[in-house]
LUMVEX-467126 format. One record per residue: residue number from 1; residue in three letters; x, z, y of N, C-alpha, C in turn. Coordinates in Angstrom, 2 decimals, m for minus. Example, Ala and Ser with C-alpha at 12.3 -4.5 7.8 and 13.67 -1.06 7.14 Angstrom:
# LUMVEX-467126
SITE,num,residuo,neast,nup,nnorth,caeast,caup,canorth,ceast,cup,cnorth
SITE,1,ala,13.19,7.80,m5.69,12.30,7.80,m4.50,13.20,7.80,m3.30
SITE,2,ser,12.85,7.08,m2.25,13.67,7.14,m1.06,12.90,7.87,0.03
# end
This chain:
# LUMVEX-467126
SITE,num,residuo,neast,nup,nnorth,caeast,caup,canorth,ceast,cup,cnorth
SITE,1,unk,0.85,0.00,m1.17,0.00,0.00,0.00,0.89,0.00,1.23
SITE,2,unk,0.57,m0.91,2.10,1.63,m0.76,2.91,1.28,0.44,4.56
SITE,3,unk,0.58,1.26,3.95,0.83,2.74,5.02,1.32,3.85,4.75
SITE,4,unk,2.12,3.27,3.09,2.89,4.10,2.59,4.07,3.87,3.08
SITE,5,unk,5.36,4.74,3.39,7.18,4.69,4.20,7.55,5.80,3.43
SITE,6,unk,8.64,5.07,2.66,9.57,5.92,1.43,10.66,6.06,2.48
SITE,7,unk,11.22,7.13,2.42,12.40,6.91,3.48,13.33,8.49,3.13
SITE,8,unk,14.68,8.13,2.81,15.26,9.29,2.51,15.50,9.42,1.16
SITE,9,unk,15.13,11.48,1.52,15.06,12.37,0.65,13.86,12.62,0.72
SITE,10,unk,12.69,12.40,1.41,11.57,12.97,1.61,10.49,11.77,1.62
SITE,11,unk,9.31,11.93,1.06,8.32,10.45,1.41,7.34,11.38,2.35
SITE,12,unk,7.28,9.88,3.39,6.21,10.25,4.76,5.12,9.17,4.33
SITE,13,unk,3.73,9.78,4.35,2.88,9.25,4.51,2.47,8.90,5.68
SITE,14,unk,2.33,7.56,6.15,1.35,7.51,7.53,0.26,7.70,7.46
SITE,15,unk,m0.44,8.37,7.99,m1.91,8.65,7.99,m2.50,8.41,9.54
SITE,16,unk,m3.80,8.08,9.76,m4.39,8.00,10.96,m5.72,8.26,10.90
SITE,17,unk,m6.74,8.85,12.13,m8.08,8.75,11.93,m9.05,7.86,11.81
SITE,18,unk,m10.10,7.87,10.94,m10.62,6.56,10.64,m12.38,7.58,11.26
SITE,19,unk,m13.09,6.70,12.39,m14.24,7.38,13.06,m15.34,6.13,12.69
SITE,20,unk,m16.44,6.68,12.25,m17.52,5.27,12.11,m18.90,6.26,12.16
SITE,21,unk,m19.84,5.59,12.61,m21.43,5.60,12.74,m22.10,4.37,12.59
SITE,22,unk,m22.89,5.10,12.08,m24.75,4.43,11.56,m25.17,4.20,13.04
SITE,23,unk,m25.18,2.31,13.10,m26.28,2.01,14.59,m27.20,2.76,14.47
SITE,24,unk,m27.43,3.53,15.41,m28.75,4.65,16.00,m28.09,6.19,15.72
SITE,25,unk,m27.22,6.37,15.56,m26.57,7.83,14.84,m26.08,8.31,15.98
SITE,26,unk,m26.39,9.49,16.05,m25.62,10.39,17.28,m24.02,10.75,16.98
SITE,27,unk,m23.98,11.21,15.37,m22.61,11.58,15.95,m21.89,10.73,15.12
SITE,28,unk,m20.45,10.92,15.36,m19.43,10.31,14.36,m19.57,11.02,13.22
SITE,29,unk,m18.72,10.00,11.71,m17.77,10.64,10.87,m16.75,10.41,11.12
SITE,30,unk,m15.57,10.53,10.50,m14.11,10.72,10.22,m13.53,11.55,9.53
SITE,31,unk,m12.28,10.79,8.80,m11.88,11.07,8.19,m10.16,10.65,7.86
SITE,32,unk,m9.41,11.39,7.85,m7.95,11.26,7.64,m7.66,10.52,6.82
SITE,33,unk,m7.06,9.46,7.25,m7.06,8.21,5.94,m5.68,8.27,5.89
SITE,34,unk,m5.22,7.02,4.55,m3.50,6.43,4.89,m4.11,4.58,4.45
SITE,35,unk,m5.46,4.32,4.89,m5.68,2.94,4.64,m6.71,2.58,4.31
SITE,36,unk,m7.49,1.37,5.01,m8.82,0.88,4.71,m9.08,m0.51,4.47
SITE,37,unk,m10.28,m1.06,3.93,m10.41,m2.39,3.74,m11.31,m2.24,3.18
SITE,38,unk,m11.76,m3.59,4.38,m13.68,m4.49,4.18,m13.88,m5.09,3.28
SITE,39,unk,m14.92,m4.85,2.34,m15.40,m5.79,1.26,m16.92,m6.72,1.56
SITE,40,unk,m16.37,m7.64,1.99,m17.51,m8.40,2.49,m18.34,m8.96,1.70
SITE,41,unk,m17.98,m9.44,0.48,m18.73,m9.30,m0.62,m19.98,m8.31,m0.88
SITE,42,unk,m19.04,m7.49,m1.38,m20.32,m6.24,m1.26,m20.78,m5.18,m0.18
SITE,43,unk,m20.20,m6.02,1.09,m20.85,m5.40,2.31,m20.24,m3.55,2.42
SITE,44,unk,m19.46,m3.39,1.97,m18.86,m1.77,1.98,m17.20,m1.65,2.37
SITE,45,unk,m17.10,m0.96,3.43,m15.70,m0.45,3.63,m14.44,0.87,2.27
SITE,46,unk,m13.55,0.88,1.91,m13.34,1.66,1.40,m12.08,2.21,2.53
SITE,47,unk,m12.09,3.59,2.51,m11.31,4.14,2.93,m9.88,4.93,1.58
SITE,48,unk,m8.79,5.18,2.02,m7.84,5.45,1.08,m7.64,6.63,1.41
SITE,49,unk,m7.94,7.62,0.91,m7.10,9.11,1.61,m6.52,9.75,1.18
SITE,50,unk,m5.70,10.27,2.19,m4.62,10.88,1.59,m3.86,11.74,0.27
SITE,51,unk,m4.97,11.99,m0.20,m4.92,12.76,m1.53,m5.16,11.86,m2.65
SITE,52,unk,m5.15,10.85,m2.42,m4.65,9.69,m4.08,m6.39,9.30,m3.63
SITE,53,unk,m7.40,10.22,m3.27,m8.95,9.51,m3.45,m9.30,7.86,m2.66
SITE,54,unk,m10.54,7.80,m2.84,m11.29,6.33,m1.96,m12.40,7.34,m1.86
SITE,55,unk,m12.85,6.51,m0.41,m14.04,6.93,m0.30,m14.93,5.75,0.64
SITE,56,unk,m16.28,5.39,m0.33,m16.95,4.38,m0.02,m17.91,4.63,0.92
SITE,57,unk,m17.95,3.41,2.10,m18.91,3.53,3.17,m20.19,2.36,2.76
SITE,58,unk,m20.94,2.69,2.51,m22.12,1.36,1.83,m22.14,0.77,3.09
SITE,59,unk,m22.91,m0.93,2.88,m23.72,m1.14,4.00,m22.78,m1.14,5.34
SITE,60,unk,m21.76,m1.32,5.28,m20.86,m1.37,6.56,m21.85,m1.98,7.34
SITE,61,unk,m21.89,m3.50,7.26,m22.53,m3.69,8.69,m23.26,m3.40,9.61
SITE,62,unk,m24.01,m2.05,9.22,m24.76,m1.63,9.85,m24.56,0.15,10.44
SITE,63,unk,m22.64,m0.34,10.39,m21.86,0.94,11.48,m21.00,m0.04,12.44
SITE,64,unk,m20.38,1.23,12.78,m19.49,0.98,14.21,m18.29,1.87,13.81
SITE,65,unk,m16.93,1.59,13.82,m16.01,2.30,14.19,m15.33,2.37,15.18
SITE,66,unk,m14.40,3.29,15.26,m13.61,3.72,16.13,m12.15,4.13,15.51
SITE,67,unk,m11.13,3.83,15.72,m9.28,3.37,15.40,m8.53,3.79,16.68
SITE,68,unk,m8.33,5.22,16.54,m7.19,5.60,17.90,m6.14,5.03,17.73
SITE,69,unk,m5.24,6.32,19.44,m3.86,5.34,19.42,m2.87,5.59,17.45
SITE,70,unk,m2.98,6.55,16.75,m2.78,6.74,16.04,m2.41,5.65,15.26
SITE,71,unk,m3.34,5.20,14.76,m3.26,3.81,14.00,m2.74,2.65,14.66
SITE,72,unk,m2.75,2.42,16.05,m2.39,1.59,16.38,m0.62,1.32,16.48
SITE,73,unk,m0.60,3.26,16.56,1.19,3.42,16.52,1.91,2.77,14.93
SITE,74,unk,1.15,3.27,13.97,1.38,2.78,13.04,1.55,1.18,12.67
SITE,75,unk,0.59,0.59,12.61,0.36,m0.75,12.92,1.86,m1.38,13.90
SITE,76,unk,2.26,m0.64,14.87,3.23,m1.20,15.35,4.74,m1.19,14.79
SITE,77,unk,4.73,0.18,13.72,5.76,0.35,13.31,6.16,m0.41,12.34
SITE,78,unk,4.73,m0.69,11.27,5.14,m1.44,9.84,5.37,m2.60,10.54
SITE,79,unk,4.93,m3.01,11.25,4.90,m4.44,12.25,6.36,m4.92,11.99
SITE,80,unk,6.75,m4.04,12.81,8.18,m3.41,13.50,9.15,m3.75,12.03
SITE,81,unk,9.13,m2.68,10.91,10.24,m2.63,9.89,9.43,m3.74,9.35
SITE,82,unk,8.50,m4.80,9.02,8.74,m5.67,8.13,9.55,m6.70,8.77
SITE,83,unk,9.60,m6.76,10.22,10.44,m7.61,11.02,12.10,m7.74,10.17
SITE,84,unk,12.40,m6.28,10.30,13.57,m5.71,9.88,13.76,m6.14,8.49
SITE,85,unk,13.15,m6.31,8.04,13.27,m6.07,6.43,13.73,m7.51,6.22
SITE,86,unk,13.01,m8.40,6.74,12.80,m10.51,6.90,14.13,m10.28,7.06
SITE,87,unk,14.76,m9.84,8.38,15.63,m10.38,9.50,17.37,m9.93,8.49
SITE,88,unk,16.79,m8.72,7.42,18.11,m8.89,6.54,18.28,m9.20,5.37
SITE,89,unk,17.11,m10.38,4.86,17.51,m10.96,4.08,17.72,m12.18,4.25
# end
């Protein structure tokens, strides 16, 4: 999975918040992920969390999320080392 970073002596998980609601729902959920992905097929998001689980959102299309700077830091980093990774081989 690539929001997994082996590095060292120690493995770091990246993790970030993952926020979504039901159109018409007052409040959020969320939940501490290390990775997600849309199944458009069967219309459901799965989330990856941190503790080895999944956890299924039915019916996606009919939420909304929300992806802080969190994830976006991330996103910049793997960005970042797969650059690195190309550039030495």
């Amino acid at each position: 999975m690539k929001w997994l970073q082996w590095g060292g002596s120690k493995n770091k998980i990246k993790t970030y918040w993952f926020k979504w609601r039901r159109c018409g729902r007052l409040f959020w959920s969320r939940k501490q992920i290390m990775g997600h992905k849309w199944f458009a097929d069967q219309n459901k998001m799965i989330l990856y969390l941190t503790n080895g689980g999944i956890y299924e959102i039915p019916l996606w299309t009919d939420c909304g999320c929300e992806l802080g700077k969190d994830w976006a830091k991330n996103a910049v980093e793997i960005k970042k080392e797969k650059s690195e990774e190309e550039s030495e081989e």
